[in-house]
N, C-alpha and C positions, 0 to 999 in steps of 0.2 A: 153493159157487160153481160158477158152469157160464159156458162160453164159447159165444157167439153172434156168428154173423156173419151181415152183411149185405151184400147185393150188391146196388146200383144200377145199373141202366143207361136212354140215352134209349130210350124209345117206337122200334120200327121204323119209323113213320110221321116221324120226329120228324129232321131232316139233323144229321149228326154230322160237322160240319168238320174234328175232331181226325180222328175216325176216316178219314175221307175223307185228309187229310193225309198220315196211315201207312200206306195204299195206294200213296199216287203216290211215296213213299220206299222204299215195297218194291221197285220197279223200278229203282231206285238202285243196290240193294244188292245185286242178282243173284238176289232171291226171290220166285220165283216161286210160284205156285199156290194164294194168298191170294186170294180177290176181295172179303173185305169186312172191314171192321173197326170195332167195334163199340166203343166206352169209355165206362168206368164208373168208379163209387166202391167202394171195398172196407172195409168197418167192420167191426173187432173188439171184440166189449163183453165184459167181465169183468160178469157177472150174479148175484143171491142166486137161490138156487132157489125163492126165493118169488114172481119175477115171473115173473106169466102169461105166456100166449102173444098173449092179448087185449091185452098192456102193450106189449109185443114191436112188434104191427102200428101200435097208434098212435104209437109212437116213430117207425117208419120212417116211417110215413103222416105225420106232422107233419113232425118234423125232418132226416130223413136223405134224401129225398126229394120229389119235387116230383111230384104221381101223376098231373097235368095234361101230363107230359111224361115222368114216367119209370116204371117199372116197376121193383119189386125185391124180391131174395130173402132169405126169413129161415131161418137154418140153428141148431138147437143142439147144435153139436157135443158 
């Protein structure tokens, strides 16, 4: 068994509300020297060592993701 994660986030091009939200509440909070804030999805898969790396990208590429708006990363730890 091998552990895989996945990191989603939106496209740079792409307004990220939430993120944008957690900016204007840093100024709340007395912290400074953030100027962006970016959010995302974090997946952890419990995997057989027999699935590719080719299985891997179409899992993200279909389900975990939406590649029309987001970008993301596949890691085997």
């Amino acid at each position: 068994m091998a552990r895989v994660v996945v990191d989603v986030v939106l496209k740079p091009e792409i307004l990220d509300p939430q993120g944008q939200a957690i900016v204007g509440a840093l100024g709340r909070l007395h912290i400074d020297g953030v100027s962006d804030v970016r959010q995302g999805k974090h997946f952890e898969l419990e995997v057989d060592d027999s699935v590719t790396d080719e299985q891997l990208e179409r899992l993200a590429d279909t389900l975990l993701a939406n590649p029309v708006i987001e970008n993301y990363r596949i890691t085997r730890l």
